[in-house]
C-alpha positions, 0 to 999 in steps of 0.5 A, a space after each residue: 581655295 585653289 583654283 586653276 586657270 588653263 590657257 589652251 585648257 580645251 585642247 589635248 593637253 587641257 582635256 588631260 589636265 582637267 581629267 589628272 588635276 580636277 581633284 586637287 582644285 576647286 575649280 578649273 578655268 579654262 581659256 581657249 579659241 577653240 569649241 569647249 565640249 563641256 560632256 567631255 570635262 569634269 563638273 567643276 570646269 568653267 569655259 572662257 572663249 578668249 585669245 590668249 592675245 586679248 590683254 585686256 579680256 586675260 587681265 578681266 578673267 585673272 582679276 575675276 576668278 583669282 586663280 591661284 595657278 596658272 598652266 600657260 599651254 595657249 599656242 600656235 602649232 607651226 602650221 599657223 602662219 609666221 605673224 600668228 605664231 609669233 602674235 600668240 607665242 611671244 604676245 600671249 605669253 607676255 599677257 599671261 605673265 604679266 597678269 600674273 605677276 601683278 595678281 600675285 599668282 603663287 605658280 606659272 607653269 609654261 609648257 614650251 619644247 624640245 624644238 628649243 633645241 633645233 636639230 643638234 648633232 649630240 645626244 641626249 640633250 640636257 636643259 643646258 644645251 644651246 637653244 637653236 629653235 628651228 622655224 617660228 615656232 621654234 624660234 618663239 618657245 626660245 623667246 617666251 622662255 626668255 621672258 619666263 626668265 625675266 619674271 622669275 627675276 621680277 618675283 614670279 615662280 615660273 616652272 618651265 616644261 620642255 616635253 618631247 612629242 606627247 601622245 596618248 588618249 584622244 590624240 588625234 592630229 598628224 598621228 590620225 593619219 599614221 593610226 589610219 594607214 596602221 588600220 588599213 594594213 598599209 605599208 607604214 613608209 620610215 624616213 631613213 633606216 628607222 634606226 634613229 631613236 626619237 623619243 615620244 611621251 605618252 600625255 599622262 606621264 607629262 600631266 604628272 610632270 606638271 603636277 610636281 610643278 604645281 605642287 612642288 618646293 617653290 625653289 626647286 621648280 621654278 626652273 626647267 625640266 625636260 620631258 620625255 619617254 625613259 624607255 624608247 627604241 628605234 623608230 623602225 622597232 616602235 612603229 613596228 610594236 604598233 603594226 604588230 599590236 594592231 595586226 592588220 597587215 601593216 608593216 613599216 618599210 625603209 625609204 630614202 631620207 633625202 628623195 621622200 624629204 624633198 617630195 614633201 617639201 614640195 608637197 608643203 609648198 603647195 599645201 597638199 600635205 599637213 606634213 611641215 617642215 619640224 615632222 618631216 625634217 627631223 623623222 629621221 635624226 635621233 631626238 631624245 633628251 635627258 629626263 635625269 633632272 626631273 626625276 630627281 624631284 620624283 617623277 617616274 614615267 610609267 610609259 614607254 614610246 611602243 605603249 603609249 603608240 599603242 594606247 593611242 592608236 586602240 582609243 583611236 580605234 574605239 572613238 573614230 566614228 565620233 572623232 571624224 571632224 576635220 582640221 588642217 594643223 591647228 589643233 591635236 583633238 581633230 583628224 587632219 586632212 591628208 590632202 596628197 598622202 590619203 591618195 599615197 596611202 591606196 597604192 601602198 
C-alpha cells in the first residue's frame, strides 16, 4: 500500500499536492507547524502538528504510518530569523532523511531553489552552474542540497526540485499585495525598465514535476532538476498581461533601480515592509533556468508566466473575502501585512 508523507504538507504547495496526488496513494500524511483546514483536503488526509525540528516526534510518525515517500517541502521562508532559517532548513532536513534512510523509504523528494544560484550574471542556468545562495535561505537550500548528496551515496533515492518562483490557486503571500493594487486600479511600480525576464511556474506544472519524481526510473530521478515556466516574457509585458486581464485601470510604470531599492531597504530595516532583500534585490535582473533536462524525462509545462499571474489573481478575486487572515512572511496561504506600501498604494 502507497503512502505519502508531506512535511510542510498544510501550506500551498501541500494543499496542491494533495488535490494532484491524493489519487495515487492510499494515504496522505501531512506534517506542519502551521493550522491544518481539513475542508479544504481530500478525505484521505491525516494532519500531524509537529516541527520538522522534532527528530524524535518525525522518527514516531515515519515508524508509525510507514510512508512509502516522502515530499520534504518543510522551511522556513527568509523572513523568519537567520537561527530559525538555518534550525529548520539544515536540521529538519538531516531529521527527514535520516528517518528515512533508516525505515528504508523507497523515495525522498527535496524541494529546494533557484536562490541556489545567487544573482549570477549568465543566463539561463543549468543544474551545473555554480551554487552562490544569497542570505540564509539561500545559503541553507545549498546545504541541504548537500546532505541530500550524502544520503543518495548511503542508499537513498533522493529527487532534488529547484523551482523558480510558483504561484498559482490559492497563492496568497507577497503576490496579495501586487493582486490587491492590480484590483484597485493602481499604478503597478517595476523596478528598472521591466525589460528583464524573471521566469515565474504556475504551482500545477511543479505538482507534475514532482509527480514524475515519485514515479519515475529510479536512476533517472535520483538527481536534480530545475523547474520553471518554458514560456515567459519581459517582466514590463507579463505584468502588463495581468493589468489588462483584470481591467481596472492598473497599468505598470518604470522607476529607478537603485533609489526605490534603497528606500526598501530602509524600509526592511525598520520592518515596515515585507518586502526582503531576495524580492526587491533581484526584480530587476533576469532570473530564468533552463528546464532542457526535465523535459527530457516528459514533463511539459502547460502555463505560461502572464496565465498563471492571471489564475492567481481571478482566484484571488473569487476568494479575498475568505482569504483576509493576515501574516507577516511566514506562509504562502495568507495575505501579508503591507505595513508603509498599503500607505504607497493610495497616492498611486
Amino acid at each position: 500500500m502507497k503512502k505519502l508523507l508531506i512535511t510542510g504538507g498544510s501550506g500551498f504547495l501541500g494543499y496542491h499536492l494533495c488535490k494532484k496526488l491524493s489519487k495515487d496513494y492510499a494515504e496522505i500524511i501531512l506534517i506542519d507547524i502551521d493550522e491544518f483546514n481539513k475542508k479544504d483536503f481530500e478525505n484521505n488526509v491525516k494532519f500531524y502538528k509537529l516541527d520538522v525540528r522534532d527528530k524524535e516526534g518525525i522518527e514516531d510518525i515515519i515508524k508509525k504510518e510507514k510512508p512509502t515517500h516522502i515530499i520534504h517541502a518543510a522551511a522556513a521562508l527568509p523572513l523568519y530569523p537567520p537561527r530559525v532559517i538555518r534550525a529548520v532548513n539544515v536540521g529538519g532536513t538531516k531529521n527527514i532523511l535520516e528517518s528515512a534512510l533508516s525505515n528504508n523509504i523507497e523515495r525522498v523528494v527535496f524541494i529546494s531553489s533557484t536562490a541556489v544560484y545567487g544573482v549570477p550574471d549568465k543566463h539561463p542556468l543549468y543544474e551545473e552552474d555554480d551554487m552562490i545562495g544569497v542570505g540564509a535561505y539561500g545559503e541553507t537550500k545549498i546545504i541541504g542540497e548537500k546532505i541530500c548528496e550524502k544520503y543518495r551515496k548511503n542508499g537513498l533515492c533522493v529527487s532534488i526540485i529547484r523551482p523558480k518562483t510558483f504561484i498559482g490557486t490559492g497563492r496568497l503571500g507577497v503576490f496579495q499585495i501586487l493582486y490587491d493594487w492590480v484590483e484597485y486600479g493602481k499604478k503597478i511600480p517595476i523596478i528598472g525598465n521591466g525589460k528583464n525576464k524573471y521566469q515565474l511556474l504556475e504551482v500545477q506544472d511543479l505538482v507534475d514535476a514532482i509527480r514524475i519524481m515519485l514515479k519515475g526510473e529510479r536512476k533517472i530521478i535520483n538527481d536534480v532538476f530545475n523547474v520553471g515556466a518554458k514560456d515567459f516574457d519581459i517582466v514590463y509585458n507579463d505584468v502588463g498581461d495581468l493589468c489588462t486581464h483584470a481591467n481596472s485601470g492598473a497599468r505598470v510604470f518604470k522607476t529607478p533601480s537603485k533609489i526605490v531599492k534603497f528606500l526598501l531597504r530602509i524600509l526592511e530595516m525598520f520592518k515596515l515592509s515585507p518586502l526582503y532583500k531576495w524580492v526587491y534585490g533581484t526584480a530587476e535582473k533576469d532570473s530564468f533556468v533552463s528546464t532542457e533536462k526535465i523535459e527530457k524525462i516528459g514533463w511539459n509545462p502547460q502555463f505560461s508566466n502572464s496565465q498563471a499571474l492571471i489564475n492567481s489573481y481571478d482566484w484571488y478575486l473569487k476568494n479575498k473575502a475568505e482569504s483576509n487572515q493576515k501574516g507577516t512572511g511566514v506562509t504562502h496561504r495568507v495575505a501579508w501585512s503591507q505595513g508603509a506600501l498599503g500607505l504607497i498604494k493610495k497616492i498611486m
